[in-house]
C-alpha positions in Angstrom: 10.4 4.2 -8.6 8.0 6.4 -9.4 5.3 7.1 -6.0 1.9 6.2 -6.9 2.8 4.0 -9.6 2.6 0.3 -9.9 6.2 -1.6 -9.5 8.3 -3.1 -12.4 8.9 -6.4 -11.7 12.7 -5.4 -11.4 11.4 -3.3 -8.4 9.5 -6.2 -6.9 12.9 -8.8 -7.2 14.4 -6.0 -5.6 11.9 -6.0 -2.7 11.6 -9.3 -2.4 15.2 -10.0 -1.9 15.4 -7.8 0.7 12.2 -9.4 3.1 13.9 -13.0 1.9 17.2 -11.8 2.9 15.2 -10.4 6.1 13.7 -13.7 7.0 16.7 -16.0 6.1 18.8 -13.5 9.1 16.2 -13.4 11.1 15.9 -17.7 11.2 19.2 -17.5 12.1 18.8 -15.4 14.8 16.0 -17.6 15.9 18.6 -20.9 15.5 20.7 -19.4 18.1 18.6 -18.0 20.5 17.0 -21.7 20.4 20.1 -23.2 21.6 20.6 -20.0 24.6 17.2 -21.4 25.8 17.7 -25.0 26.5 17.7 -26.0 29.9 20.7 -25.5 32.8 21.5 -29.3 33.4 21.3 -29.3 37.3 24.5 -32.1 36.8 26.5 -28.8 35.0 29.2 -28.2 37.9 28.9 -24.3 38.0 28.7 -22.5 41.2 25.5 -21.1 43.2 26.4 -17.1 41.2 27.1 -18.5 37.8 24.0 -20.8 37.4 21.8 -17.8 38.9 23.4 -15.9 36.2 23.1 -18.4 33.5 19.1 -18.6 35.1 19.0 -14.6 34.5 20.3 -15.0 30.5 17.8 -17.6 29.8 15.0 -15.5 30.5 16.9 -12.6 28.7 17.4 -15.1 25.8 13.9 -16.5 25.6 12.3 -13.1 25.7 14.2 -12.1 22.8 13.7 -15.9 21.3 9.6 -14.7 21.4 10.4 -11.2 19.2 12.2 -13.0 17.1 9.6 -15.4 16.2 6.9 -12.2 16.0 9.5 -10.8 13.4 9.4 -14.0 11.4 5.9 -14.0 10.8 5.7 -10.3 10.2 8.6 -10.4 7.5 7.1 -13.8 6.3 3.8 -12.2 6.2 5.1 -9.0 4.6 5.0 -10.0 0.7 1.6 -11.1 0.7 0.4 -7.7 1.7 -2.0 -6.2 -1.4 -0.7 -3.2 -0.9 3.0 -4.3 -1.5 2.3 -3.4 -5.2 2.5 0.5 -4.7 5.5 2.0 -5.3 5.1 4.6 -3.0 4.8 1.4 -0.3 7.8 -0.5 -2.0 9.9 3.1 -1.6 9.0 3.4 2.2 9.8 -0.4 2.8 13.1 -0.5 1.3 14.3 3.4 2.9 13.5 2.4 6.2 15.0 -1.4 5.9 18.3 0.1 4.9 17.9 3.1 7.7 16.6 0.6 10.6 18.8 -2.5 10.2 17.3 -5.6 10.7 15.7 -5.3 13.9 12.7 -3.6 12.2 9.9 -5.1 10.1 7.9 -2.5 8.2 4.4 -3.1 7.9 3.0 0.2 7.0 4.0 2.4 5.4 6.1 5.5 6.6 3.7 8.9 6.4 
């Protein structure tokens, strides 16, 4: 890839793998953090400490439930950017998706 240039279209498959595979992971993540949220049945025989606790992960849970979701619509958003077409974009997307892990969604470009 050279910078400045336009991508190939085996450049762009390439990219676009990647923010699918991004979004399909981060769904999942979204799947189970879904079911983390639900509501403690007060009927669920657990003591005074553990439903406090299980209180205490639910607001962990649905905090990172919300970041998730921003992430989905960032990566989801990501491949209709114009700017997606620059090489010198499409080399700072994929470096920093296999230097951040999946936790990242890059938007702009690294300077």
């Amino acid at each position: 890839m050279e910078i400045g240039k336009e991508m190939t279209s085996e450049e762009k498959k390439k990219l676009k793998k990647i923010i699918e595979e991004r979004i399909e992971t981060t769904r999942q993540d979204i799947e189970e953090l879904e079911e983390l949220v639900k509501p403690i049945p007060l009927d669920a025989s657990i003591g005074r400490i553990s439903r406090m606790d299980a209180i205490n992960n639910k607001t962990i849970n649905e905090s990172s439930l919300r970041e998730k979701k921003q992430e989905l619509k960032s990566w989801s958003g990501l491949w209709k950017m114009p700017n997606l077409r620059s090489s010198e974009y499409a080399q700072s997307v994929e470096m920093r998706s296999h230097l951040a892990g999946s936790n990242t969604c890059p938007i702009l470009p690294v300077v």
